[in-house]
C-alpha positions, -999 to +999 in steps of 0.1 A: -453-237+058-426-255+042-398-237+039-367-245+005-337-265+014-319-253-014-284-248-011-268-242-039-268-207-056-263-197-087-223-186-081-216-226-074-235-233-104-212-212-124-184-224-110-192-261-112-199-252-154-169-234-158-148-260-141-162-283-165-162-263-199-123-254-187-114-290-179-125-307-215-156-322-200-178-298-218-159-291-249-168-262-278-202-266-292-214-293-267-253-289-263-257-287-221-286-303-202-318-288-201-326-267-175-352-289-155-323-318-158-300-293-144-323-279-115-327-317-104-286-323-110-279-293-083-308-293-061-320-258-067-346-241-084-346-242-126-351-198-117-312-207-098-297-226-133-312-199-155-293-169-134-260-189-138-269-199-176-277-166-186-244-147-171-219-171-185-238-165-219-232-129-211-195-131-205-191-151-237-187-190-223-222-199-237-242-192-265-285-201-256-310-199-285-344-206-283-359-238-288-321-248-292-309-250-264-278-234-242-245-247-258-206-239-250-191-212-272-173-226-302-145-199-292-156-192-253-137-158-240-145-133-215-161-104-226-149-069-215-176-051-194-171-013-182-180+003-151-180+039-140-149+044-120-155+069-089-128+091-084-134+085-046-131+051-044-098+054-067-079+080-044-089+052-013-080+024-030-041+039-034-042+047+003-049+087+000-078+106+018-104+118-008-116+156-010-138+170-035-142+208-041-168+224-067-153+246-092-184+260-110-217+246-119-239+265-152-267+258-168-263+271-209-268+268-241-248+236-258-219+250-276-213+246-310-185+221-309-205+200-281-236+201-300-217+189-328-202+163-309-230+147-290-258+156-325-273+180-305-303+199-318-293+237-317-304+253-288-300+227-262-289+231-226-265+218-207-251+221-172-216+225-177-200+214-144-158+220-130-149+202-100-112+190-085-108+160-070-077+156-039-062+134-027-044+142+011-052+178+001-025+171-036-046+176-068-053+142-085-080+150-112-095+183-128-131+176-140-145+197-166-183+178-174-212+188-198-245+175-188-275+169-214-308+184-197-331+168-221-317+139-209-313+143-178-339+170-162-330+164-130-297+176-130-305+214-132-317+207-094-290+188-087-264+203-058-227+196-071-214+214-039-214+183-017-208+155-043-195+153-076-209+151-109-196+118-121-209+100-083-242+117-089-247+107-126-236+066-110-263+073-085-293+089-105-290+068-144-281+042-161-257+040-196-261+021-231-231+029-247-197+048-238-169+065-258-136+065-240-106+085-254-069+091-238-049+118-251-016+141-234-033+174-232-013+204-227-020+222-195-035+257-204-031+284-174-062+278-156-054+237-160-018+246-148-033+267-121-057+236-107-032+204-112-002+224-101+020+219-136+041+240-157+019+260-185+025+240-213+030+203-193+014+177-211-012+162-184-023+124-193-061+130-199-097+107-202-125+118-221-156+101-223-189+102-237-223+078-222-254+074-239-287+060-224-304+044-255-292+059-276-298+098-262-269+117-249-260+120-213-229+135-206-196+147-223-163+147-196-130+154-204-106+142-169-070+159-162-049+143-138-018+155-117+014+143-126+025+109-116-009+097-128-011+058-135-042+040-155-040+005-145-073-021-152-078-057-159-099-075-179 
């Protein structure tokens, strides 16, 4: 059996493009080598080159058409690209010890305003899910999620005692499309009660809405404590 000496993976091939879109070599517009040519050129497979190809086209260095070829971006930039942030791994990352306790977990009848909302067909269900989120036993984020049935059927089985809604959804499907909104909300006695605030306090809140093509998944509006910072780079 012979077995492949390649050596060079599709990361160095990025790298080794990048360096030389970035340096002037390969300037705006500038029609690369083919594939094959490339393949030979790094000693790995053409299935390697195509990996690298197609991600830089994705993050917005390179634009490929078929039968045309793959040429540098007359105006190459980095594209933005979202991921589901886990409460969990947010509390750790800052040096706190993460706790998760569920609030309540139903299964009803859309309301109006989320039907409305989310173009809902009257009479859908949802599981309308409430969870905190600790961190060294100090609230850091009230939860208060809406979960499509028809679009997820699985979640009316789901257990939220154990592990919260948002680390479930990660774990069980995909997203299309996502909505993000920031707004101060003002803490309303229950909110007050859960984040520990003044009735009244405006609390620095996240809403956000996924789709999964083009069908509804989830509607959740995030509280956090006081103190709370949003930080992300791009």
């Amino acid at each position: 059996m012979t077995q492949s000496t390649e050596t060079t993976s599709y990361k160095d091939i990025k790298q080794t493009v990048l360096g030389r879109i970035r340096s002037g070599e390969w300037r705006p517009d500038t029609l690369l080598p083919n594939e094959e040519d490339l393949a030979v050129e790094f000693s790995c497979t053409r299935t390697t080159v195509n990996r690298a190809l197609r991600e830089l086209a994705e993050e917005g260095f390179l634009e490929r058409r078929r039968k045309a070829g793959t040429r540098v971006s007359s105006a190459p930039q980095r594209q933005a690209r979202f991921t589901i942030p886990l409460v969990r791994d947010e509390v750790e990352a800052m040096g706190g010890t993460y706790r998760y306790a569920l609030v309540s977990a139903l299964a009803e009848t859309a309301p109006e305003w989320l039907a409305a909302r989310l173009a809902l067909t009257p009479g859908q269900r949802v599981v309308h899910v409430r969870c905190m989120h600790y961190s060294d036993n100090t609230p850091f984020q009230f939860e208060d999620r809406w979960i499509v049935i028809d679009s997820v059927p699985q979640v009316e089985q789901a257990d939220f005692s154990a592990i919260g809604p948002n680390e479930w959804l990660v774990q069980t499907v995909p997203f299309t499309n996502v909505e993000l909104s920031f707004l101060a909300s003002r803490a309303d006695a229950t909110l007050a009660g859960f984040l520990d605030v003044t009735e009244g306090e405006p609390v620095f809140t996240a809403e956000r809405i996924t789709w999964l093509q083009g069908q509804p998944v989830t509607l959740a509006k995030m509280y956090f404590a006081a103190g709370y910072r949003m930080t992300t780079r791009l």
